[in-house]
LODOTOR-221515 format. One line per field, with one value per residue: residue number from 1; residue in one letter; x, y, z negated of N, C-alpha, C in turn. Coordinates in steps of 0.05 Angstrom, whole numbers, plus 32768, in hexadecimal, padded with zeros to 4 digits. Each point is the difference from the previous one (the first is absolute). Layout:
// residues N
resi	c(NUM ...)
resn	c(A ...)
n_x	c(X ...)
n_y	c(Y ...)
n_z	c(Z ...)
ca_x	c(X ...)
ca_y	c(Y ...)
ca_z	c(Z ...)
c_x	c(X ...)
c_y	c(Y ...)
c_z	c(Z ...)
***
This chain:
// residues 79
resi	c(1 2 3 4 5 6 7 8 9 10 11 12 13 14 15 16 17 18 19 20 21 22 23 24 25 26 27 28 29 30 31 32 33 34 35 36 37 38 39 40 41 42 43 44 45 46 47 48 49 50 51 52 53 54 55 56 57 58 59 60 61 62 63 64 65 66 67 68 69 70 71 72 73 74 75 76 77 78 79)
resn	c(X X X X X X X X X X X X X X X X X X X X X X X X X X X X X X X X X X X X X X X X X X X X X X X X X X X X X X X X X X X X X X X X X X X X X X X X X X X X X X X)
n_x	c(83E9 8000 7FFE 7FE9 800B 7FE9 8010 800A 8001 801B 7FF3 7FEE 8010 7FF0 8000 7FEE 7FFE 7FF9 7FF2 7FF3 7FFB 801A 800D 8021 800F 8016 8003 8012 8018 8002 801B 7FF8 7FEF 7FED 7FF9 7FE1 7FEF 7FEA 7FF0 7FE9 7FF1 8013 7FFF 7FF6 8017 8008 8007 8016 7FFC 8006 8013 800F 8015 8003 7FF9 8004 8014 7FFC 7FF2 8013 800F 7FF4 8004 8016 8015 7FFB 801A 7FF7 800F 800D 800F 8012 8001 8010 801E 8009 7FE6 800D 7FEF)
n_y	c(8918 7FF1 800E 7FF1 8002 800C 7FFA 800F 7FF7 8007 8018 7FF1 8005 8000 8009 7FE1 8010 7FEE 8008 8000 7FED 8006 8009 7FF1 8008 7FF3 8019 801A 7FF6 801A 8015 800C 7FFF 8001 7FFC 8007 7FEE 800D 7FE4 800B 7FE4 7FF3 801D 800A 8006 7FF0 801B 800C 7FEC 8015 7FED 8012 7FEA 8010 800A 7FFF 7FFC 801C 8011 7FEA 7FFD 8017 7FFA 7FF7 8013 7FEA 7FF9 800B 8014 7FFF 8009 8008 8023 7FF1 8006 7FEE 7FFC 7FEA 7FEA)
n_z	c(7533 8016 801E 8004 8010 800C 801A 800F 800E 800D 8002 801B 8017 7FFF 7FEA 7FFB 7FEE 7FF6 7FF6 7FEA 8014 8005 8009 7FF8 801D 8001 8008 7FE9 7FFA 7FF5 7FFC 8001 801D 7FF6 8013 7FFB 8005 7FF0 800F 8010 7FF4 8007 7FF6 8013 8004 7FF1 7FEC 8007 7FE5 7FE6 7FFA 7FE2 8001 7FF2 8014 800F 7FF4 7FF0 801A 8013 7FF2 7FF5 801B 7FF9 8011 8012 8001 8010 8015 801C 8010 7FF7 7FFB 8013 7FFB 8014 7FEF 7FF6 8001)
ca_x	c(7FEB 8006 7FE8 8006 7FFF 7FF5 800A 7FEA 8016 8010 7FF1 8011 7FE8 7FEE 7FEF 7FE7 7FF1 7FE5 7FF6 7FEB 7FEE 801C 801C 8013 8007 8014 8009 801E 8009 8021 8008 7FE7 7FEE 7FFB 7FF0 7FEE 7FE3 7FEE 7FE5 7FE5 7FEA 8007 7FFD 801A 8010 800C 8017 8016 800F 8019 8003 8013 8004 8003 7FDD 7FF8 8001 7FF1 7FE7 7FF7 7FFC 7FE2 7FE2 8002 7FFB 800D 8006 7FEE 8017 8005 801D 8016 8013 8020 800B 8000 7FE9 7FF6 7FF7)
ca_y	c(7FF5 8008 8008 7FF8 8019 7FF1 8011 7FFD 7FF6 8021 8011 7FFE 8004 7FF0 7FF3 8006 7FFB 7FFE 8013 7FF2 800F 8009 7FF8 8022 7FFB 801C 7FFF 8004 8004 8011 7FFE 800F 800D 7FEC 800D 7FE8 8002 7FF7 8006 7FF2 7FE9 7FF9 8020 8003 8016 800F 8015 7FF3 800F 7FFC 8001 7FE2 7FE5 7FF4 800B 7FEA 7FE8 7FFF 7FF6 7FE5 7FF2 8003 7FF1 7FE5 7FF7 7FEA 8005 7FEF 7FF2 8021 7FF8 801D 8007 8011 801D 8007 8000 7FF2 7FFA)
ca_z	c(8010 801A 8004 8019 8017 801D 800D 801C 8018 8008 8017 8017 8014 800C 7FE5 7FF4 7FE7 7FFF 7FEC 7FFC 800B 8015 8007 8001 8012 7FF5 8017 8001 7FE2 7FFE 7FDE 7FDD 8007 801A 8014 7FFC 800F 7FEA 8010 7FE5 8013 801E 800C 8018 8007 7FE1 8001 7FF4 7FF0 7FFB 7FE1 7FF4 7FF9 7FDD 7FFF 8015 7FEC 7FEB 800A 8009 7FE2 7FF3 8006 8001 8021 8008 8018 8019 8010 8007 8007 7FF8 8024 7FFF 800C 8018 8006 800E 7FEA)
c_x	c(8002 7FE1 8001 7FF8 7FFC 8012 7FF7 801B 7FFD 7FED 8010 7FEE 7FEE 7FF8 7FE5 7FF0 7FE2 7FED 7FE0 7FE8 800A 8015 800E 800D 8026 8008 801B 8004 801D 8001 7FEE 7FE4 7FF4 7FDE 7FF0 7FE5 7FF4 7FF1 7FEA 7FF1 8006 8003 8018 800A 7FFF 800F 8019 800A 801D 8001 801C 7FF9 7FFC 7FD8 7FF4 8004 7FF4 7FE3 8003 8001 7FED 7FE9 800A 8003 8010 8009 7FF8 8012 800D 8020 8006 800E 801B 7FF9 7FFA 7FE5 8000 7FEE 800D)
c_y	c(800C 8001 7FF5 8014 7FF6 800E 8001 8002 801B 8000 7FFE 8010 7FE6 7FEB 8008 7FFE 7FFA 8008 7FFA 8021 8016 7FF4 801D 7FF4 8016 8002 8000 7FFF 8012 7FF9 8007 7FFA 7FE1 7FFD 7FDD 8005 7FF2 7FFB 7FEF 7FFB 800A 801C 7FFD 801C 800F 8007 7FF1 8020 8003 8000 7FF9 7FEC 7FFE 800B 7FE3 7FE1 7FFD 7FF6 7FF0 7FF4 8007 7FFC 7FDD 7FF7 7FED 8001 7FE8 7FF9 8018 7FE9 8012 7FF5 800F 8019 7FFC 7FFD 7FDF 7FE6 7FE5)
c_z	c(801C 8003 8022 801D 8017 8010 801A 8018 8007 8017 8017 8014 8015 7FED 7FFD 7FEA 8003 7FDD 8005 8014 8016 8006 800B 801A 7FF4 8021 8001 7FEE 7FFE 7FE6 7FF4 8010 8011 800F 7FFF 800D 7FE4 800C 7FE6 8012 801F 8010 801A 8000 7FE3 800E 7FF1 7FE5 7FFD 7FDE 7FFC 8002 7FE9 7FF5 800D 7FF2 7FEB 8007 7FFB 7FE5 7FFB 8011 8009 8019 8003 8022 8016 8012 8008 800B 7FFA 801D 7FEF 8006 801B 8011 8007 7FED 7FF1)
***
């Protein structure tokens, strides 16, 4: 019996999750580590965290986040 698996599109930078009642802003994404803004009901100047990717995915699966928009930027900063 296969088991069906939600998967969630590879963590980019300038991705936005939207989450019932927040939204995650990712700012960077490296190999293991990647740098995000969690803001709640509209808050200005969240702090920017840091988490695994493989921490940061798990969130997003367990609160059901759906991605809103965001351009992923190259390497060379451009969009």
């Amino acid at each position: 019996m296969k088991k069906d698996r939600v998967s969630l599109a590879a963590l980019q930078t300038g991705q936005v999750w939207e989450l019932p009642g927040s939204k995650v802003q990712i700012s960077m994404v490296g190999k293991l580590l990647v740098h995000y803004r969690h803001s709640r009901n509209k808050a200005h100047r969240v702090p920017i965290s840091l988490s695994s990717i493989a921490e940061l995915q798990a969130f997003l699966l367990e609160k059901k986040a759906v991605l809103v928009g965001g351009t992923p930027v190259t390497a060379a900063g451009e969009a």
